[in-house]
Residue, then its C-alpha position, 0 to 999 in steps of 0.5 A: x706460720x702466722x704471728x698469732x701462733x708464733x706469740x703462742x710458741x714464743x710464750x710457751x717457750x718462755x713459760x717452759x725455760x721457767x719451768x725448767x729453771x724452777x728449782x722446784x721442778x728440778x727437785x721433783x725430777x732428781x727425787x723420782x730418779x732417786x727413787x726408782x734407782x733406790x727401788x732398783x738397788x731394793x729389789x734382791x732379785x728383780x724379774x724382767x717386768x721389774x726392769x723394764x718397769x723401771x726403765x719405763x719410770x725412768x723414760x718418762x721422767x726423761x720424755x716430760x723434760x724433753x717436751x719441755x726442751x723442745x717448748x724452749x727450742x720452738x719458742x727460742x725458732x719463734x722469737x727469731x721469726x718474729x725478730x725478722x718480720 
């Protein structure tokens, strides 16, 4: 891999810590689980489609902050890299 593109992953790992660390990030991520599990609790019956809707909410709430862990982890690689070079 080439230093260009080990900088780029280095400051994009940076850049997601950041995010990460925002507390408002952090608040937007806890206020939407709170809202679909309060959804959730709402629906006196709720149907198959209903659930899985839901969880779907909920996985994709998990998904963008795993992309973010995984930023952090690939630009946490690139600094070791570069470190050695």
């Amino acid at each position: 891999m080439n230093e260009g593109k080990l900088r780029e992953e280095k400051e994009r790992g940076a850049r997601a810590q950041r995010l990460l660390d925002d507390p408002l990030l952090e608040d937007a991520f806890d206020t939407v689980k709170k809202s679909i599990h309060a959804t959730f609790d709402s629906i006196e019956n709720p149907t198959h489609d209903d659930l899985m809707r839901l969880y779907m909410m909920n996985k994709a709430v998990d998904k963008v902050k795993g992309v973010l862990e995984r930023h952090v982890r690939t630009g946490e690689m690139a600094v070791k890299t570069l470190t050695n070079l």
